[in-house]
mmCIF file of the N, C-alpha and C atoms, coordinates in Angstrom:
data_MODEL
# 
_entry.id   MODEL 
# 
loop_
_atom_site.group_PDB 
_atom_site.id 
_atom_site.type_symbol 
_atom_site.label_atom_id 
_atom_site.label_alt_id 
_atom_site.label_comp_id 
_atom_site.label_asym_id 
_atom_site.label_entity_id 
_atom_site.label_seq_id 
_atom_site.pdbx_PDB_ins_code 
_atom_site.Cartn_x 
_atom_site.Cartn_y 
_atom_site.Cartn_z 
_atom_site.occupancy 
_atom_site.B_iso_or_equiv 
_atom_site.pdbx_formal_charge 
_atom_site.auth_seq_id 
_atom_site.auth_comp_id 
_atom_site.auth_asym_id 
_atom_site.auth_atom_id 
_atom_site.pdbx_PDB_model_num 
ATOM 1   N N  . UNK A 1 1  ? -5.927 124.785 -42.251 1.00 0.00 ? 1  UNK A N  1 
ATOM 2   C CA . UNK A 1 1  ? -5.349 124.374 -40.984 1.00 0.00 ? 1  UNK A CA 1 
ATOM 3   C C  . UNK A 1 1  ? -4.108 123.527 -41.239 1.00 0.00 ? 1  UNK A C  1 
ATOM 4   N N  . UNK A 1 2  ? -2.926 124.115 -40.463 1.00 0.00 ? 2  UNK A N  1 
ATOM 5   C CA . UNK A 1 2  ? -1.895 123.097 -40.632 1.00 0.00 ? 2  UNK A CA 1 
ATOM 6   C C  . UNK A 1 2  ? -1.982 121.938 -39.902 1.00 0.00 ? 2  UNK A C  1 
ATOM 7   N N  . UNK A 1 3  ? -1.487 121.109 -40.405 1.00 0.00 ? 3  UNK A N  1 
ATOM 8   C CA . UNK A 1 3  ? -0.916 119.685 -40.205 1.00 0.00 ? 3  UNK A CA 1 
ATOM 9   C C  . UNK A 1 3  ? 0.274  119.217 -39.342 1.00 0.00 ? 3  UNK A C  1 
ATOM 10  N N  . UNK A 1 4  ? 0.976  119.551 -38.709 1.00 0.00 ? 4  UNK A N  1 
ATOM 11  C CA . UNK A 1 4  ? 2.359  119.373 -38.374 1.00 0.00 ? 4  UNK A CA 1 
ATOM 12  C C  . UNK A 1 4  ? 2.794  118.617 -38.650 1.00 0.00 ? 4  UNK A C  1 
ATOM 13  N N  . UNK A 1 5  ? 2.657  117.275 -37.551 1.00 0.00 ? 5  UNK A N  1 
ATOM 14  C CA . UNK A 1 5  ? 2.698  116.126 -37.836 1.00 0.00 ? 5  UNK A CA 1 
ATOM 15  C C  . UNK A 1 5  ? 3.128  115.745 -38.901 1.00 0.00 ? 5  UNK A C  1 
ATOM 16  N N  . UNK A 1 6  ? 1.774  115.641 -39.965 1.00 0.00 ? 6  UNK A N  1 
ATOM 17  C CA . UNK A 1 6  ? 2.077  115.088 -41.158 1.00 0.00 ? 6  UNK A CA 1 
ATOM 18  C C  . UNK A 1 6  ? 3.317  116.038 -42.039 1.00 0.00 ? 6  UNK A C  1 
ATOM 19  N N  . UNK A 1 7  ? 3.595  117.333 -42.123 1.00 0.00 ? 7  UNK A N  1 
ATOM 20  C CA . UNK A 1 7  ? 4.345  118.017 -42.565 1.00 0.00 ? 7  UNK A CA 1 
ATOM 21  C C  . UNK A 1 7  ? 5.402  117.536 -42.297 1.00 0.00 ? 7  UNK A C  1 
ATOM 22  N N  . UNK A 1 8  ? 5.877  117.456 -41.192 1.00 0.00 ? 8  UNK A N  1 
ATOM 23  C CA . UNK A 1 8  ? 7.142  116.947 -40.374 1.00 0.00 ? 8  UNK A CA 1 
ATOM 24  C C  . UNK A 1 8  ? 7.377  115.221 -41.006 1.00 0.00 ? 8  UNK A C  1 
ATOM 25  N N  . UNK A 1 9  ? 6.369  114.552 -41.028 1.00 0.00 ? 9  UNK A N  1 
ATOM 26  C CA . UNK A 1 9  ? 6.918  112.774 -41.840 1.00 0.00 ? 9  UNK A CA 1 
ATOM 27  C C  . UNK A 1 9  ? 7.324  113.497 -42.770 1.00 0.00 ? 9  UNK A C  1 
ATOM 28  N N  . UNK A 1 10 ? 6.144  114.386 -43.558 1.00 0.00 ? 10 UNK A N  1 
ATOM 29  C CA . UNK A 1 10 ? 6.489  114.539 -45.410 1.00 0.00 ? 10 UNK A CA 1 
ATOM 30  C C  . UNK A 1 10 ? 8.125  114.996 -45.470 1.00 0.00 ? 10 UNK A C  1 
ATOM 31  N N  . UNK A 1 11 ? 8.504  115.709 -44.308 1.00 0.00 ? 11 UNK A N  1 
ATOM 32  C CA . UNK A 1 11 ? 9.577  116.408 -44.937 1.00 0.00 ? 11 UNK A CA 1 
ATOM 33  C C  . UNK A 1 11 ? 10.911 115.436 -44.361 1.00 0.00 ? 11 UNK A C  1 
ATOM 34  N N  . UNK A 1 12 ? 10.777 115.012 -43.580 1.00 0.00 ? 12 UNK A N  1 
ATOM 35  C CA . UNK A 1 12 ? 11.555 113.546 -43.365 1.00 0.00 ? 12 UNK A CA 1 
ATOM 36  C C  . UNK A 1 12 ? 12.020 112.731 -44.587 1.00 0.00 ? 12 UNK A C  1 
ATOM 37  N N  . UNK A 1 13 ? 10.690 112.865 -44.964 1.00 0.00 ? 13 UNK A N  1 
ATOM 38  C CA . UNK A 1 13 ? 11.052 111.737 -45.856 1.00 0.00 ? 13 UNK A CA 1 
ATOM 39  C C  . UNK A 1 13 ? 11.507 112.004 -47.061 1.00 0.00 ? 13 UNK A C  1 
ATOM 40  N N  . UNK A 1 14 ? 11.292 113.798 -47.582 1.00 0.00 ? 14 UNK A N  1 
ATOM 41  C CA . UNK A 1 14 ? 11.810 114.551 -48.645 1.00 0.00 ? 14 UNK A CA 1 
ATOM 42  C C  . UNK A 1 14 ? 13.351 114.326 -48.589 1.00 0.00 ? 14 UNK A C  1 
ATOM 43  N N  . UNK A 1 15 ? 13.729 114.634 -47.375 1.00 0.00 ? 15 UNK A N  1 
ATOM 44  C CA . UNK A 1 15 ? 15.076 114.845 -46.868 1.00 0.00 ? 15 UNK A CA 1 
ATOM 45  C C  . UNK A 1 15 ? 15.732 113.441 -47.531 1.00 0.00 ? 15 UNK A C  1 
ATOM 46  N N  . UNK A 1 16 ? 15.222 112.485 -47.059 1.00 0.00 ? 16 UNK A N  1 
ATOM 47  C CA . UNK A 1 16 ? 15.779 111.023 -47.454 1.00 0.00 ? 16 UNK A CA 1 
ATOM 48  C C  . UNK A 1 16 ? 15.985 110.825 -46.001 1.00 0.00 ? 16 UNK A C  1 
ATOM 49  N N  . UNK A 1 17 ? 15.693 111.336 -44.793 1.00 0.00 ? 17 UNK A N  1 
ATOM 50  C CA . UNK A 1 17 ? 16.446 110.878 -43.573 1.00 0.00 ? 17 UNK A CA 1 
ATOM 51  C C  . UNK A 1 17 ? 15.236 109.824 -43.215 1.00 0.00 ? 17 UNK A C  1 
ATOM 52  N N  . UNK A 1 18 ? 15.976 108.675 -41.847 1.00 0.00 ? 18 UNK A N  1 
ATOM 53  C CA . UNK A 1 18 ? 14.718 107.987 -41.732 1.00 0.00 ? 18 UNK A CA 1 
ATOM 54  C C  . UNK A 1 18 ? 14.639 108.332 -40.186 1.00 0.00 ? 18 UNK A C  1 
ATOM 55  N N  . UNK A 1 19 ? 13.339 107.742 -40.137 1.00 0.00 ? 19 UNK A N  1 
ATOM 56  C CA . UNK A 1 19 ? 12.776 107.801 -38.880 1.00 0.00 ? 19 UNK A CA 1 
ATOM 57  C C  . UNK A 1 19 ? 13.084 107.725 -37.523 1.00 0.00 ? 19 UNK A C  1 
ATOM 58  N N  . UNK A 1 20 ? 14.211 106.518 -37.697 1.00 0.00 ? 20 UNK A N  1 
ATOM 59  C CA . UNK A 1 20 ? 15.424 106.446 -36.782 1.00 0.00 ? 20 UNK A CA 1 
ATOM 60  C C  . UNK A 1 20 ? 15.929 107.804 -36.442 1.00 0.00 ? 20 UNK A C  1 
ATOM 61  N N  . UNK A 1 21 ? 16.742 107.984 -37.746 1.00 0.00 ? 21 UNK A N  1 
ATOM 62  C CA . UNK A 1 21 ? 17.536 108.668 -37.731 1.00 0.00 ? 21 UNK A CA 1 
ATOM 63  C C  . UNK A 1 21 ? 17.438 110.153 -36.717 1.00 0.00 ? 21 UNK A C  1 
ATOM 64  N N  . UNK A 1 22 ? 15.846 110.905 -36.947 1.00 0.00 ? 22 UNK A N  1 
ATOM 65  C CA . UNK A 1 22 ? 15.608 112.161 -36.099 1.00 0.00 ? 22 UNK A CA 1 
ATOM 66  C C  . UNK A 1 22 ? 14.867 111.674 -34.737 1.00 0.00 ? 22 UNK A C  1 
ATOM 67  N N  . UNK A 1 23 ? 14.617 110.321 -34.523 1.00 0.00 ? 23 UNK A N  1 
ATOM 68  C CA . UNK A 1 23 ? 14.958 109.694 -33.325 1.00 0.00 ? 23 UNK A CA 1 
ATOM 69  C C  . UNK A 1 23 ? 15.750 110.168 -32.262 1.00 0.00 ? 23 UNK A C  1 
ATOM 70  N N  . UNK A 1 24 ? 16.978 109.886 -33.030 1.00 0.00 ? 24 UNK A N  1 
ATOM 71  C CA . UNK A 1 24 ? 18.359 109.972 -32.316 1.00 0.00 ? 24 UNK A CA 1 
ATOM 72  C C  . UNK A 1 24 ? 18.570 111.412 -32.244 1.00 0.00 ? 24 UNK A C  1 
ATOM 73  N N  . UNK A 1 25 ? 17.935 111.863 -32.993 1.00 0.00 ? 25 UNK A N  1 
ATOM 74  C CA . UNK A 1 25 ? 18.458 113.967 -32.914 1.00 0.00 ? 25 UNK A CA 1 
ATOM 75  C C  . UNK A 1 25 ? 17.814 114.377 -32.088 1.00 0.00 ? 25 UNK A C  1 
ATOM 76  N N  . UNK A 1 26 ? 16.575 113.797 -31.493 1.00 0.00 ? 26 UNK A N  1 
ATOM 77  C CA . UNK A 1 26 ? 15.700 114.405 -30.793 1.00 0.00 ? 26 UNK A CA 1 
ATOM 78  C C  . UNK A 1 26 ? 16.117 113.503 -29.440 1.00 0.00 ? 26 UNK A C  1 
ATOM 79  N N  . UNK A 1 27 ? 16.661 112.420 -29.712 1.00 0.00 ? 27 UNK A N  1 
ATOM 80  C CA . UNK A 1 27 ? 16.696 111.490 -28.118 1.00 0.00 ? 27 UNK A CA 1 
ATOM 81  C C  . UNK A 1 27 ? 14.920 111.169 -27.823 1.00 0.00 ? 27 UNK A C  1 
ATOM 82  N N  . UNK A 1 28 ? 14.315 110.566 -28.758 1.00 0.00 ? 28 UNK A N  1 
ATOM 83  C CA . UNK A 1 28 ? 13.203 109.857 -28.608 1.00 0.00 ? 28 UNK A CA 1 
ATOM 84  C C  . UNK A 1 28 ? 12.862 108.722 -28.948 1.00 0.00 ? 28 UNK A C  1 
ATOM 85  N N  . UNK A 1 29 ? 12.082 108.082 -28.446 1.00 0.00 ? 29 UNK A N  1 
ATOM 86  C CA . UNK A 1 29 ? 12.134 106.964 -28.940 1.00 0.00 ? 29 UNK A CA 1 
ATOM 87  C C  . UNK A 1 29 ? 11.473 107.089 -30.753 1.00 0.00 ? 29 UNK A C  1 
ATOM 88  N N  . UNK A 1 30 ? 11.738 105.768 -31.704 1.00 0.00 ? 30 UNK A N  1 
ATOM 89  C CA . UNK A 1 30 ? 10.897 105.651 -32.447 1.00 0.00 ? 30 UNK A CA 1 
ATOM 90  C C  . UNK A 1 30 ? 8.938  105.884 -32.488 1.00 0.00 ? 30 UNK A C  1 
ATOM 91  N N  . UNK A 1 31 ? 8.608  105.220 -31.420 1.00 0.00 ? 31 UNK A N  1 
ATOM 92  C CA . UNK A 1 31 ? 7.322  105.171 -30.785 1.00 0.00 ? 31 UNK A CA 1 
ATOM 93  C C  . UNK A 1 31 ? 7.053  106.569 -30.717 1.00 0.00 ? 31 UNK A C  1 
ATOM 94  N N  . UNK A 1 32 ? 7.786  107.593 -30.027 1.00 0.00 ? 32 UNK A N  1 
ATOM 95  C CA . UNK A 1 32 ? 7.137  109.252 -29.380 1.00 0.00 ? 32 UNK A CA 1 
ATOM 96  C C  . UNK A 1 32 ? 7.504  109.548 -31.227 1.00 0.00 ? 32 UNK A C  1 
ATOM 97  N N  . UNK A 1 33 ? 8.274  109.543 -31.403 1.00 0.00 ? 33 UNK A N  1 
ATOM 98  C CA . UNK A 1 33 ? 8.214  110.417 -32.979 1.00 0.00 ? 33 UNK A CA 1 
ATOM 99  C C  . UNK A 1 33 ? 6.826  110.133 -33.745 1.00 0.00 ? 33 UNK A C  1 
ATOM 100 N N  . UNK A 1 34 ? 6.587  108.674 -33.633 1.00 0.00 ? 34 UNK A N  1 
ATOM 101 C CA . UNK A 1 34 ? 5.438  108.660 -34.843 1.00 0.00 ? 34 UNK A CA 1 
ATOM 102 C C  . UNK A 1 34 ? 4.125  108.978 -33.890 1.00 0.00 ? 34 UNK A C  1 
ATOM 103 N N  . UNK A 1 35 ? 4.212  109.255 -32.816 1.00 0.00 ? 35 UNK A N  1 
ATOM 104 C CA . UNK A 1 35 ? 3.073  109.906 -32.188 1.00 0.00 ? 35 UNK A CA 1 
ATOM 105 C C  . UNK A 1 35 ? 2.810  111.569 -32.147 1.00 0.00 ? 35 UNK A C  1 
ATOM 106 N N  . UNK A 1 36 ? 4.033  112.083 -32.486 1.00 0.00 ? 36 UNK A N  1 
ATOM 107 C CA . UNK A 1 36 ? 4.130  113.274 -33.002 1.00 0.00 ? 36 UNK A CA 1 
ATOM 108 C C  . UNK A 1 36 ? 3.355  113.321 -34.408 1.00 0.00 ? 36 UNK A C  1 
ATOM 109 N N  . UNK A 1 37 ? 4.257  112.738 -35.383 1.00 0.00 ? 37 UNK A N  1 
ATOM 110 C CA . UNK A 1 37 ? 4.042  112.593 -36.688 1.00 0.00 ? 37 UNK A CA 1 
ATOM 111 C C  . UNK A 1 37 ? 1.917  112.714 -37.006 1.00 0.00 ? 37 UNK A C  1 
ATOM 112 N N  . UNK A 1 38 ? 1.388  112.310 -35.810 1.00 0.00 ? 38 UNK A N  1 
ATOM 113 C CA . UNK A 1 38 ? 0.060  112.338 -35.534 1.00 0.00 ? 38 UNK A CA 1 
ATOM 114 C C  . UNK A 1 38 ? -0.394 112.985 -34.980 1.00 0.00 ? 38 UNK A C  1 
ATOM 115 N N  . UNK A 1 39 ? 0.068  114.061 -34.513 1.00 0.00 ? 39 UNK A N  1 
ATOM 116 C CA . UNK A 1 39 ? -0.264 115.107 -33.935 1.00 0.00 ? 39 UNK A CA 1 
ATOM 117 C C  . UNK A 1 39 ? -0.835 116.374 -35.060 1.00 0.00 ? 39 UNK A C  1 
ATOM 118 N N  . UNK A 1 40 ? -1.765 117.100 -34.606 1.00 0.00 ? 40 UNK A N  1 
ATOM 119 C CA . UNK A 1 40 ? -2.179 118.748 -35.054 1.00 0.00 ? 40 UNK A CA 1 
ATOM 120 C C  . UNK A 1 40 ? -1.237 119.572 -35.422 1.00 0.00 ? 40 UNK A C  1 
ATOM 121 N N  . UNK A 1 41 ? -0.738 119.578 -33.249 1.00 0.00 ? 41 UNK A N  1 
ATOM 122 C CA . UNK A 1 41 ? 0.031  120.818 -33.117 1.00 0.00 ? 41 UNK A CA 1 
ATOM 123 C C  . UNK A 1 41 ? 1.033  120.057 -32.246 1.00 0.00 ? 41 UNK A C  1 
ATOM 124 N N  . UNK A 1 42 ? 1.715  121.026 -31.882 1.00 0.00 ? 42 UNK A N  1 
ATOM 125 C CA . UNK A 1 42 ? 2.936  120.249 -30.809 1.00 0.00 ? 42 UNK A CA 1 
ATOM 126 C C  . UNK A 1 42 ? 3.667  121.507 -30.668 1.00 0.00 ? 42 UNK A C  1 
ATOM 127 N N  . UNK A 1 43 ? 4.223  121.240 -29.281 1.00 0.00 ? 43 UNK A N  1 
ATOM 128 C CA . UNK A 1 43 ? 5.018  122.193 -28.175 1.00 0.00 ? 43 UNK A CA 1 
ATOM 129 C C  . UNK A 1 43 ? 5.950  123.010 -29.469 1.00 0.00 ? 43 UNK A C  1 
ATOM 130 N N  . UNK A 1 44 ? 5.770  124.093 -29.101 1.00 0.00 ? 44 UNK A N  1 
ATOM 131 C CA . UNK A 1 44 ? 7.256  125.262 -29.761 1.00 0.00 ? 44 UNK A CA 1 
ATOM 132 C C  . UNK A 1 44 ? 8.359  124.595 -29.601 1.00 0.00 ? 44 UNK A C  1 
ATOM 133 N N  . UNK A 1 45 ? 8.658  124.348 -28.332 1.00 0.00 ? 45 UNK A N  1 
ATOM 134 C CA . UNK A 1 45 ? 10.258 123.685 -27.770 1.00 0.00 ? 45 UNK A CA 1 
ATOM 135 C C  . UNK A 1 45 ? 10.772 122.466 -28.885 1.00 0.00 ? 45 UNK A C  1 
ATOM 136 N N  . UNK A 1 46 ? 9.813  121.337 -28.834 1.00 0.00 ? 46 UNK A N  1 
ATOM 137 C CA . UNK A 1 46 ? 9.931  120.531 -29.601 1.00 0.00 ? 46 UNK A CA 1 
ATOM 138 C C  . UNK A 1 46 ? 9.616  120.519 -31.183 1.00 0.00 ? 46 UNK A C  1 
ATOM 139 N N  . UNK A 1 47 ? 8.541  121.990 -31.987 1.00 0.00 ? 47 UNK A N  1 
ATOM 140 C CA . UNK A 1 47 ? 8.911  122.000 -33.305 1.00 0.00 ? 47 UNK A CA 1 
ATOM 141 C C  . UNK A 1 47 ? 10.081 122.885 -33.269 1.00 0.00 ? 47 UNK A C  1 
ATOM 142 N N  . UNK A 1 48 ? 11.069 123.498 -32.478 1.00 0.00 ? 48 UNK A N  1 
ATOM 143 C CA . UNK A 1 48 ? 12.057 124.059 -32.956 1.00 0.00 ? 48 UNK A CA 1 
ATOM 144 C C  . UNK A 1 48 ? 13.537 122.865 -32.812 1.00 0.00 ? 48 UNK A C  1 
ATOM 145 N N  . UNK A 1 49 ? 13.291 121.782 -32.069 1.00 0.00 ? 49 UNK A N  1 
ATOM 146 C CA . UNK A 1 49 ? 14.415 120.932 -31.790 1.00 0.00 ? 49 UNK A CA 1 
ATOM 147 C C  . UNK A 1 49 ? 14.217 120.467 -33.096 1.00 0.00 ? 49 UNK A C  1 
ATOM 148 N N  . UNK A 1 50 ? 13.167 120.121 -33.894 1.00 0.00 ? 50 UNK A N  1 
ATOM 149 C CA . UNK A 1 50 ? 12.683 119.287 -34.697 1.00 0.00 ? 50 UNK A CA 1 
ATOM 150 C C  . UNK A 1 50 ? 13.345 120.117 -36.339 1.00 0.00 ? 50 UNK A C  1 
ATOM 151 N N  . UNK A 1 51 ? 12.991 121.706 -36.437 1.00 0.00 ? 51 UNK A N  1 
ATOM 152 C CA . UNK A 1 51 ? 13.393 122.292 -37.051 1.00 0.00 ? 51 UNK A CA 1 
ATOM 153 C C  . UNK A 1 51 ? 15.077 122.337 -37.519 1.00 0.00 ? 51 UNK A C  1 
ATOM 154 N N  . UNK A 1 52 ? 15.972 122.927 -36.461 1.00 0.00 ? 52 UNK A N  1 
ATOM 155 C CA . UNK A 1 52 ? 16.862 122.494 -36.288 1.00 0.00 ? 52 UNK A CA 1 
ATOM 156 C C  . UNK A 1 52 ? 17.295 121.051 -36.793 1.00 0.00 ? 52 UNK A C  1 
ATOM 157 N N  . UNK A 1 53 ? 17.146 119.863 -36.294 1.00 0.00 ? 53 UNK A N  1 
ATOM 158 C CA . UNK A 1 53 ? 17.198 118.816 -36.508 1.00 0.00 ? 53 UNK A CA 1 
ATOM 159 C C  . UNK A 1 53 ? 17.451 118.692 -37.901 1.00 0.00 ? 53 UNK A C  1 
ATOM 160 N N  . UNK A 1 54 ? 16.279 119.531 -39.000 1.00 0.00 ? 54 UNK A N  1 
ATOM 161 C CA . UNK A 1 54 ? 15.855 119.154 -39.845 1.00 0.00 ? 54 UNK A CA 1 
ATOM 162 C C  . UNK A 1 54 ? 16.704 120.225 -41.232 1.00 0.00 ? 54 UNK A C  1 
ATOM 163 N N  . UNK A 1 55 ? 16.904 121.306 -40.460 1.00 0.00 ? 55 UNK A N  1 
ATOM 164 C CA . UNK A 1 55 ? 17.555 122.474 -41.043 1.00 0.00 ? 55 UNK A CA 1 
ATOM 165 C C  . UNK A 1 55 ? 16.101 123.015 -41.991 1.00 0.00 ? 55 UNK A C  1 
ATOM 166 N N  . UNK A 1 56 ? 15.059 123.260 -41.210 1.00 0.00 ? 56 UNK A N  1 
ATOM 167 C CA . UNK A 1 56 ? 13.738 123.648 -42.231 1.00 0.00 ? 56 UNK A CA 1 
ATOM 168 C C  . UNK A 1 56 ? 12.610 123.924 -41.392 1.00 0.00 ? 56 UNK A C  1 
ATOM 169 N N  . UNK A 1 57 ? 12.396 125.219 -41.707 1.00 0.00 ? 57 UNK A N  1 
ATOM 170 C CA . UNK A 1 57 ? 11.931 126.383 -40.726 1.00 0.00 ? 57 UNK A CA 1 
ATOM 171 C C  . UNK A 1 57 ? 10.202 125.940 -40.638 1.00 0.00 ? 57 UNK A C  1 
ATOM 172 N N  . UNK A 1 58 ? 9.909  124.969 -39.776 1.00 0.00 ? 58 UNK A N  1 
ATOM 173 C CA . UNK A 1 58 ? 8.450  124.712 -39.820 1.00 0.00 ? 58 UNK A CA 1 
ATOM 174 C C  . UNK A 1 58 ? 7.472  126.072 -39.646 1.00 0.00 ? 58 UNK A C  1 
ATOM 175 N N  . UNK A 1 59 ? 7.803  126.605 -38.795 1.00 0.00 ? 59 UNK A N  1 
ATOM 176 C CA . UNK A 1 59 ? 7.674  128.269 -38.279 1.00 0.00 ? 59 UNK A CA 1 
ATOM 177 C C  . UNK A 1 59 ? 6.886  128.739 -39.450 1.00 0.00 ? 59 UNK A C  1 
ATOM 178 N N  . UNK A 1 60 ? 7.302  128.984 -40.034 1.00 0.00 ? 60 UNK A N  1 
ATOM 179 C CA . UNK A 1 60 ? 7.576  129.725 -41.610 1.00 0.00 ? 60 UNK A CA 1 
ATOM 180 C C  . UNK A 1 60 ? 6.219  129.262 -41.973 1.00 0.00 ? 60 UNK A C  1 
ATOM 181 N N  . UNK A 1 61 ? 5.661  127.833 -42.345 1.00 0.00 ? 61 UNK A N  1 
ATOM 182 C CA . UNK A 1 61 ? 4.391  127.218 -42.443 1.00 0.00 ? 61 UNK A CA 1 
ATOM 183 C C  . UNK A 1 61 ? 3.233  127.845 -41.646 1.00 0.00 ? 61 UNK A C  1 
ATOM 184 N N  . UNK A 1 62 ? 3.398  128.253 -40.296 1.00 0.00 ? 62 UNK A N  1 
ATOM 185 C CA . UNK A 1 62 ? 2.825  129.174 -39.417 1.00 0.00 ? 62 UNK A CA 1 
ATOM 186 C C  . UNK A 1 62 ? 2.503  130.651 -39.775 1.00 0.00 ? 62 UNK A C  1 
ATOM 187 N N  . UNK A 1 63 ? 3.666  131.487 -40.028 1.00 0.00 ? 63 UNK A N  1 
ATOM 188 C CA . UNK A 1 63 ? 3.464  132.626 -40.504 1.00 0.00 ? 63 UNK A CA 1 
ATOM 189 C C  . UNK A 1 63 ? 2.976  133.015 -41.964 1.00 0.00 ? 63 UNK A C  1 
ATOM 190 N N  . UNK A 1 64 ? 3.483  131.730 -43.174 1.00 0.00 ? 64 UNK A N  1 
ATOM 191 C CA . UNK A 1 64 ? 1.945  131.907 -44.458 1.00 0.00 ? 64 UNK A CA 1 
ATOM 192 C C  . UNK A 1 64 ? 0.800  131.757 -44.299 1.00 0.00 ? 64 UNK A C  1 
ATOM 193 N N  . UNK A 1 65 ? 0.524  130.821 -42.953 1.00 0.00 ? 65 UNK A N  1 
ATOM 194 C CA . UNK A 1 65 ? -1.013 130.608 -42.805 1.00 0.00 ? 65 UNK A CA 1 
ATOM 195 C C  . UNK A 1 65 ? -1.170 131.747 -42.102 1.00 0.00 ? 65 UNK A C  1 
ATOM 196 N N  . UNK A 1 66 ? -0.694 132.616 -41.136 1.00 0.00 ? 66 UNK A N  1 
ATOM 197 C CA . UNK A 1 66 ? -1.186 133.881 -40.911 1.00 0.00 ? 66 UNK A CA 1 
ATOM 198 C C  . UNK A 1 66 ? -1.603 134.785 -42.072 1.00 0.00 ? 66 UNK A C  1 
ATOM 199 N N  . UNK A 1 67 ? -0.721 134.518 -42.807 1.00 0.00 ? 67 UNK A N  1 
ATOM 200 C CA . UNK A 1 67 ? -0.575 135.956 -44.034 1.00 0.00 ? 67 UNK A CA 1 
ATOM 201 C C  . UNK A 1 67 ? -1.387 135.765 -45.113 1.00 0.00 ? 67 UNK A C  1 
ATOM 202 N N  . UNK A 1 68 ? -2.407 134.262 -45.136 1.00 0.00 ? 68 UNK A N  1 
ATOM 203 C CA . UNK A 1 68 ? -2.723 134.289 -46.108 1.00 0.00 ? 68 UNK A CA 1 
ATOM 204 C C  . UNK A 1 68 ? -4.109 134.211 -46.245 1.00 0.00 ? 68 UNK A C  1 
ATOM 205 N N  . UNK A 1 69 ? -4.434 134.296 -44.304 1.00 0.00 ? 69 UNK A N  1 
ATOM 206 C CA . UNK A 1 69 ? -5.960 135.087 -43.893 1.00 0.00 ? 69 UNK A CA 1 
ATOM 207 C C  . UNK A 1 69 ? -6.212 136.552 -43.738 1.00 0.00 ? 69 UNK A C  1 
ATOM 208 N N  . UNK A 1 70 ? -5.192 137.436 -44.557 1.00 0.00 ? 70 UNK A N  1 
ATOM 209 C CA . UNK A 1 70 ? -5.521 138.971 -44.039 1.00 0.00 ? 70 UNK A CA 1 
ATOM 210 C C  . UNK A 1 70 ? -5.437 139.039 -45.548 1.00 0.00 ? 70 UNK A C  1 
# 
């Protein structure tokens, strides 16, 4: 089962960007990001702003876990 959330800090923080920083890309507060960051799952709309944001296809995490139950 994916993680989002946590995928999304890990790769934040791979990046070197901070927390602030995709704050401001997303127009959220600090507070809604790390309530994401704790999340399962979360809206398409918002993992693709997030993607974007990030230049890193969360998606993609979705479709190996399809491919790697058949």
């Amino acid at each position: 089962m994916i993680n989002i959330g946590k995928l999304i800090h890990e790769q934040v923080k791979r990046q070197g960007k901070s927390v602030t920083w995709l704050a401001q890309q997303l127009n959220y507060s600090r507070t809604n990001l790390y309530k994401i960051f704790d999340k399962t799952s979360i809206d398409t709309d918002v993992l693709l702003r997030i993607s974007q944001a990030l230049n890193y296809d969360f998606f993609a995490l979705y479709s190996q876990e399809l491919s790697s139950r058949h």
